[in-house]
C-alpha positions as CSV (number, residue, x, y, z in Angstrom):
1,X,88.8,62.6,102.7
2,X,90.3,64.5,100.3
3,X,94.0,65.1,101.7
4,X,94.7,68.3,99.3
5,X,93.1,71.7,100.1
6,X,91.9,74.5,97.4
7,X,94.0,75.3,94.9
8,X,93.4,78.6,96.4
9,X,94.1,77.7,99.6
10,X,97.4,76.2,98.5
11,X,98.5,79.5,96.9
12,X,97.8,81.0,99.9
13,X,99.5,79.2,101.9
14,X,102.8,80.6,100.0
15,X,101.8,83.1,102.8
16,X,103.6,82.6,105.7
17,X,101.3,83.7,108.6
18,X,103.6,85.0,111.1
19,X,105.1,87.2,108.9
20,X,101.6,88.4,108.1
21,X,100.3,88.8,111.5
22,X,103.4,90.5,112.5
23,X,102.6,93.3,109.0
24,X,99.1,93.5,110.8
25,X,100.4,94.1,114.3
26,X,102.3,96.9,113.5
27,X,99.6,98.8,111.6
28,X,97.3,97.5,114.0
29,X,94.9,96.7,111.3
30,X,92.9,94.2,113.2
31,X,92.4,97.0,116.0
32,X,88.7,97.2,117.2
33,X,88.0,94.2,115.0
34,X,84.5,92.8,114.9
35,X,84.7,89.5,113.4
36,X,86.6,90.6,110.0
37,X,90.2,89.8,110.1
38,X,92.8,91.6,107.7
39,X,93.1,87.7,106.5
40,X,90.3,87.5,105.6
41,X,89.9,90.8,103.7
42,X,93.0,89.8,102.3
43,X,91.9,85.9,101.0
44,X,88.3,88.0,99.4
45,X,90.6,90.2,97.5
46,X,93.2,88.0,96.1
47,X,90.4,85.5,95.0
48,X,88.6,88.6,93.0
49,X,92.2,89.4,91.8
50,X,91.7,86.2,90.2
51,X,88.0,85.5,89.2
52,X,87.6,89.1,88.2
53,X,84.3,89.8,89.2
54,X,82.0,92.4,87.9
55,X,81.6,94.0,91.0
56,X,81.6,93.9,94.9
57,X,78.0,92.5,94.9
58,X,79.2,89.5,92.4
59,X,82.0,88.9,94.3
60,X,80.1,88.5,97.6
61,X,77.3,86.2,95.8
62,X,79.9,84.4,94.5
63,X,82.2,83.3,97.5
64,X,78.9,82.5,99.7
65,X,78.1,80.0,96.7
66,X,81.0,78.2,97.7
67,X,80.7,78.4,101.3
68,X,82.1,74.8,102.4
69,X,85.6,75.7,100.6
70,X,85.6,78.9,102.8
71,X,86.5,77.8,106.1
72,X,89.6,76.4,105.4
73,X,90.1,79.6,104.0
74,X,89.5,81.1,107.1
75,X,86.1,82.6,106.5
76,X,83.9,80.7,108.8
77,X,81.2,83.3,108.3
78,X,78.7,84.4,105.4
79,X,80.3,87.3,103.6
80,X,78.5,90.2,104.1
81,X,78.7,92.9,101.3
82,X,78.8,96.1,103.6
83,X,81.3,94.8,106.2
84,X,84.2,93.8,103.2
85,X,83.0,97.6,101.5
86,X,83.6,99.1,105.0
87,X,86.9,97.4,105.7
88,X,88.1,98.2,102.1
89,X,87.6,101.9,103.1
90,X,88.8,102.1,106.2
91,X,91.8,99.2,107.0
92,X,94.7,100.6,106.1
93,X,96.2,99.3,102.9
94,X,99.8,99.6,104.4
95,X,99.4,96.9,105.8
96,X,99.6,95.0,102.5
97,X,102.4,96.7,101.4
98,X,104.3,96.1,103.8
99,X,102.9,91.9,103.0
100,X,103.9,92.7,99.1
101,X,107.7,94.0,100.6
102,X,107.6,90.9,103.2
103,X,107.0,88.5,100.2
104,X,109.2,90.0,98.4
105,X,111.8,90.0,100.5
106,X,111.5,86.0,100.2
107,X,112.0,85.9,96.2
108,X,115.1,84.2,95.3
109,X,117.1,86.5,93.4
110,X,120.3,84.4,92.5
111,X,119.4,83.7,89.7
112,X,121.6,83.5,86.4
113,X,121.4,86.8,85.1
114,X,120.2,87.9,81.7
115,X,121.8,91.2,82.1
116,X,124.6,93.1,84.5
117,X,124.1,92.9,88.3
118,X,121.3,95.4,89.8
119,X,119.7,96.1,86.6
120,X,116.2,97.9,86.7
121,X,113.4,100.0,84.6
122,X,111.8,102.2,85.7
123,X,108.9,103.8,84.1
124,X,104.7,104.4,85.0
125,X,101.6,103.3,84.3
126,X,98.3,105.6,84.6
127,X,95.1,104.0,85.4
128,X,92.3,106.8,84.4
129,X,89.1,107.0,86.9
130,X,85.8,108.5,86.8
131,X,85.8,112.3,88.7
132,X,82.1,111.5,89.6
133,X,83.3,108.8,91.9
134,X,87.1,109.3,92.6
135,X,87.4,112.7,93.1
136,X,90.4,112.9,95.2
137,X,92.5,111.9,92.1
138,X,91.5,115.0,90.2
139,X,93.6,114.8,86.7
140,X,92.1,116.7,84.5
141,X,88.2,118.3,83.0
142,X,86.2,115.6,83.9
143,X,89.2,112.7,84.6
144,X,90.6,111.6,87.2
145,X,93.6,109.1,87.4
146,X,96.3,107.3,89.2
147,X,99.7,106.4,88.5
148,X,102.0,103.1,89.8
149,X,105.4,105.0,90.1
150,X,107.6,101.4,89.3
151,X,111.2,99.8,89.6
152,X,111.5,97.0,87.8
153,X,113.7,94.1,88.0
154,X,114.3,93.2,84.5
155,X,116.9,90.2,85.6
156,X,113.7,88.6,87.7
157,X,110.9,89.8,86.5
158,X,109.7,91.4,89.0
159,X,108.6,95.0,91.0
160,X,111.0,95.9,93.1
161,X,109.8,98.8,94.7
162,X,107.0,101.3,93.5
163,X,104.6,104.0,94.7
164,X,101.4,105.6,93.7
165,X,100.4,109.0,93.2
166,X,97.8,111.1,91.1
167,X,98.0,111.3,87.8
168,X,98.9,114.5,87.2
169,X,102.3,114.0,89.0
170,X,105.2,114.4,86.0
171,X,107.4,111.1,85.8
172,X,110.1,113.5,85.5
173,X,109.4,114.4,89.7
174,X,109.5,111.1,90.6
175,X,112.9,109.5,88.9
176,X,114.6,110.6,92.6
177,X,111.9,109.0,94.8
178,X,112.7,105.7,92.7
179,X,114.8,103.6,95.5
180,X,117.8,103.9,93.1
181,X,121.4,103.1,95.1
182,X,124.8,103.2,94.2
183,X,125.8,100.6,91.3
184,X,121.9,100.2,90.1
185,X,121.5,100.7,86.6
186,X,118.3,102.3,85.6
187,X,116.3,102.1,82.1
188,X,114.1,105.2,81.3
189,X,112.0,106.6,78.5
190,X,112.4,110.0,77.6
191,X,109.7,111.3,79.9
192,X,112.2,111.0,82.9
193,X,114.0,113.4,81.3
194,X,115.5,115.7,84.3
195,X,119.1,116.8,84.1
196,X,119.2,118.1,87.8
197,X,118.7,114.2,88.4
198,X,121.3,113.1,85.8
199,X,123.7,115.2,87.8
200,X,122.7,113.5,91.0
201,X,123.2,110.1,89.7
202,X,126.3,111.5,88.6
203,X,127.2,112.6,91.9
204,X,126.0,109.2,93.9
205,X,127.5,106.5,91.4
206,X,123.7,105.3,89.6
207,X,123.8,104.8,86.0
208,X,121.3,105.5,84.0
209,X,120.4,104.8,80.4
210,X,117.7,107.2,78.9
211,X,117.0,108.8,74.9
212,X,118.8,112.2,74.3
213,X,115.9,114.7,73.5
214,X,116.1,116.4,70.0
215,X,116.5,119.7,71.4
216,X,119.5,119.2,73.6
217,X,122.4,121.3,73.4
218,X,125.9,119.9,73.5
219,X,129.7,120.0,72.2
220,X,131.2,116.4,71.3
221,X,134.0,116.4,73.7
222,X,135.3,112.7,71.8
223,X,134.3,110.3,68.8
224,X,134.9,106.2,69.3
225,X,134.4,104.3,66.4
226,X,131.7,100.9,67.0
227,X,131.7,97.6,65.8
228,X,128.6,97.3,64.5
229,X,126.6,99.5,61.7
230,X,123.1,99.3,63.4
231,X,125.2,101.6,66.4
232,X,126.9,104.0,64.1
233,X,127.8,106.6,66.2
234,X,129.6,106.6,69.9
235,X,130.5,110.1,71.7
236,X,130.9,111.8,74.8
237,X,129.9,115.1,74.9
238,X,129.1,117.8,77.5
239,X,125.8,120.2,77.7
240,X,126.1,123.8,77.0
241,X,122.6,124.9,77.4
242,X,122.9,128.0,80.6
243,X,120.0,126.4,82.9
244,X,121.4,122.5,81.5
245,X,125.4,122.8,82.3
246,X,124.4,123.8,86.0
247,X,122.7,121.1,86.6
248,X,124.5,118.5,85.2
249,X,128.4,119.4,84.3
250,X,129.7,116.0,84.0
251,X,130.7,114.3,80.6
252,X,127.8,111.9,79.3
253,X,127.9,109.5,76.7
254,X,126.1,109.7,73.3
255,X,124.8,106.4,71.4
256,X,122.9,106.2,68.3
257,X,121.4,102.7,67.6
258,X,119.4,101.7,64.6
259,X,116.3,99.4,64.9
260,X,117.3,96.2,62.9
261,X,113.5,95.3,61.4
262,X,112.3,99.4,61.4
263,X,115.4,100.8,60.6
264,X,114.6,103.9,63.0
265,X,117.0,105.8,65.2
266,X,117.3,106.2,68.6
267,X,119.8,108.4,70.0
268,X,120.3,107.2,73.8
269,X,122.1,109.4,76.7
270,X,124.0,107.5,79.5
271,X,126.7,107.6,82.1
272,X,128.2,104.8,81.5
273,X,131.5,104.0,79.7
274,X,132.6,101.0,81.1
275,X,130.5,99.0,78.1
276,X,130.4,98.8,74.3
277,X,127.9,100.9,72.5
278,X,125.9,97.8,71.5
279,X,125.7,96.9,75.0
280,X,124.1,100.1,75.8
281,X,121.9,99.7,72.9
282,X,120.4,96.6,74.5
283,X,120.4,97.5,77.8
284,X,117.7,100.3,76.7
285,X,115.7,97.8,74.8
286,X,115.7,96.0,77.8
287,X,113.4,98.4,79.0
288,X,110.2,96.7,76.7
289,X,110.2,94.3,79.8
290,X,108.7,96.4,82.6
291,X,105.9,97.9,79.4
292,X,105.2,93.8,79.1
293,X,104.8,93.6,82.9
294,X,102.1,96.5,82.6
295,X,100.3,94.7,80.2
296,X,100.3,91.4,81.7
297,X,98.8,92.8,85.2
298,X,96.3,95.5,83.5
299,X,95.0,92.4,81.2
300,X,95.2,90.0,84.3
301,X,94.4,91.4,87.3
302,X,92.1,93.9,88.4
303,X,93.6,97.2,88.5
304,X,91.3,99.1,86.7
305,X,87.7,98.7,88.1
306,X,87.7,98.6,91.8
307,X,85.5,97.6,94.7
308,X,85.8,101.0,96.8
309,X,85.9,105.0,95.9
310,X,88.1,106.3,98.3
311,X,92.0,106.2,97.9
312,X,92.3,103.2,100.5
313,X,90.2,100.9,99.2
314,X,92.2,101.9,95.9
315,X,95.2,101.5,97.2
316,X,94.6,98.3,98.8
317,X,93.2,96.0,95.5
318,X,97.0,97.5,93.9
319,X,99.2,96.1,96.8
320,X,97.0,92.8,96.6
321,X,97.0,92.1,93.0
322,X,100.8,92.4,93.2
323,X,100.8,90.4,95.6
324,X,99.0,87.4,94.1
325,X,102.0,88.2,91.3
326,X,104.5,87.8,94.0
327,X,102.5,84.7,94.6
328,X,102.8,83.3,91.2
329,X,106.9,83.9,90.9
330,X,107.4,82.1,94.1
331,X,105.2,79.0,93.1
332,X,107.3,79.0,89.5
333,X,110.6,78.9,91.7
334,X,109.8,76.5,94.1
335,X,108.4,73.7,91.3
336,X,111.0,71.8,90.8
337,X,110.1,70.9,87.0
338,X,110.3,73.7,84.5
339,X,106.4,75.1,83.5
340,X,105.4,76.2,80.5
341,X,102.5,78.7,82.4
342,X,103.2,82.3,81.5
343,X,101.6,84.6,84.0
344,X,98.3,84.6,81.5
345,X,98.1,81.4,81.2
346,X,98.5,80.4,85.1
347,X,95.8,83.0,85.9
348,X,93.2,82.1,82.9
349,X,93.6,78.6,84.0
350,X,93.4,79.0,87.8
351,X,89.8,80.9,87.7
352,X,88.1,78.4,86.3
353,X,89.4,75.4,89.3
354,X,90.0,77.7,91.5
355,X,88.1,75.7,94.4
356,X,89.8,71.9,93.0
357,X,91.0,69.7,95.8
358,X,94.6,69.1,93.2
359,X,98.0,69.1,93.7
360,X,98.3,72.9,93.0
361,X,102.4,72.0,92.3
362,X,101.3,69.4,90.0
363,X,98.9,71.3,88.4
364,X,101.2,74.4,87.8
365,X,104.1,71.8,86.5
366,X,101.6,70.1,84.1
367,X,101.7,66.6,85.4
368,X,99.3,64.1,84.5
369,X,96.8,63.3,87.7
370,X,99.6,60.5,88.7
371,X,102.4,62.2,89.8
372,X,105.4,61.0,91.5
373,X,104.6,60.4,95.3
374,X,108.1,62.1,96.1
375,X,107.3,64.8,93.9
376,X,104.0,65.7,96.0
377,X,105.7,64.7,99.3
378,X,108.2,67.1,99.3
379,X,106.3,69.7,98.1
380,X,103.3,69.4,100.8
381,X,106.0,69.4,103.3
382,X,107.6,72.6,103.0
383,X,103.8,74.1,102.6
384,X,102.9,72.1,105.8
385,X,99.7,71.0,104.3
């Protein structure tokens, strides 16, 4: 008998179960259940998050072609097509956000850090829909659209909190709802550009490092000189604008930095002066990080076609697919070796032996099929497999 279960299974498994039954208790998601757990919904999902189907019919076909890997899956049953389309629309998808925030929660964060202490972007990604179909996320003529509203923790990489709402919400309504607490320092394009939240930052002790839009009005209050000629310019200056000056009357800082291979310049507006102007300078390019974690999940996962029309079943294949993210960072921490499999990788590779009976650990480590016994051991215990 083979003594390893799916590689899926294994993954899963990063799961722990009471803290998943106790998310499901208190959305009572399995209330008035038939037969179809908010496991198993769960397991169908995060498999598609994977294997990408074309659609819910492919899915279905495709999971009852492998039924013997199934039950140790916990799906003892055929899949039918309308009972996972009917749970998608009606099983509340808090319950796996509160999962993605309970898995989160067990992410070790202690990490050597590649920038200050409670660094973060923040930034949003829209994901456009057809009006026909999703017509309670009415954007636009004939578009509708989404948005993932998300804090990002650059030092970790990975979410930290986020939210979604339609797509015609302004990023520059949201910056507030963004989890931020006293001592965070945020990372923001110029679309979050509100001063009324620049003074309340201010006012709460939350730095922020944004770009300066061209049509600001200001006195330079004080001129530093910098150390380096790709930041070339280091003030503090104060708004004047009427409506500006009211809502934020505090001193901010001015740098201009200089793109070493473009040679174009960005003028950047923070609070902070407790830092060099370079620093500031790459603490906003630090900000590219949460754009490459956009990229990686839109390319990876599947956040753009989606199983269900109404906003739950939405809502739910989001939480998921981060979730099987969250899944990913806590296998890389807890392999002991160092793996070369970026996200891409790790996912391209996993759908196609996504039902092998292999060390997943192993696997993910690139070790040949012998491994060291202690290796696997160790690793199978704290799984319990």
């Amino acid at each position: 008998m083979n003594k390893y279960n799916t590689k899926l299974g294994q993954m899963l498994a990063l799961v722990q179960r009471p803290q998943f039954e106790k998310c499901v208790k208190e959305t009572e998601s399995d209330k008035f259940c038939k037969g179809f757990s908010t496991w198993q919904q769960f397991v169908i999902i995060a498999y598609a998050q994977i294997t990408n189907p074309h659609g819910l019919r492919s899915l279905v076909n495709s999971l009852n072609s492998n039924r013997t890997a199934l039950y140790h899956l916990g799906i003892p049953n055929e899949v039918k097509r309308s009972t996972l389309s009917y749970a998608n629309n009606t099983r509340t998808a808090e319950v796996f956000e509160k999962l993605f925030y309970q898995i989160l929660g067990t992410l070790d964060r202690r990490g050597r850090k590649k920038f200050r202490k409670d660094f973060y972007a923040v930034d949003a990604t829209e994901i456009s829909l057809n009006m026909h179909d999703f017509p309670w996320a009415e954007f636009r003529g004939t578009v509708s659209g989404i948005k993932i509203n998300l804090k990002y923790d650059i030092n970790n990489s990975a979410p930290d909190y986020l939210f979604i709402t339609n797509a015609n919400e302004h990023e520059n309504n949201t910056l507030v709802q963004m989890n931020l607490k006293k001592g965070d320092t945020s990372a923001f394009d110029m679309g979050y550009c509100n001063y009324e939240s620049f003074g309340t930052f201010c006012e709460q002790g939350i730095l922020f490092v944004t770009r300066l839009k061209e049509n600001a009005r200001y006195d330079v209050v004080e001129t530093r000189e910098t150390k380096s000629e790709l930041v070339p310019e280091d003030e503090t200056i104060a708004f004047t604008g009427s409506q500006t000056k009211k809502k934020c009357p505090y001193e901010l800082r001015r740098v201009k930095s200089i793109d070493e291979k473009t040679g174009n310049a960005i003028v950047i507006l923070t609070n902070d002066f407790s830092v060099s102007a370079e620093y500031i300078a790459k603490l906003y390019r630090a900000r590219w990080n949460i754009e490459i974690f956009f990229k990686a999940i839109k390319q990876n996962l599947k956040i753009k076609k989606f199983f269900g029309e109404s906003e739950n079943a939405v809502k739910t294949q989001i939480w998921i697919a981060l979730i099987v993210y969250l899944l990913y960072l806590k296998l890389r921490q807890m392999s002991t070796m160092q793996s070369s499999k970026n996200f891409t990788n790790f996912i391209c590779e996993l759908r196609v032996c996504i039902f092998e009976r292999k060390d997943l650990f192993a696997w993910f480590a690139g070790f040949p099929a012998e491994i060291p016994k202690s290796f696997s051991s160790s690793i199978q215990k704290e799984l319990g497999l």
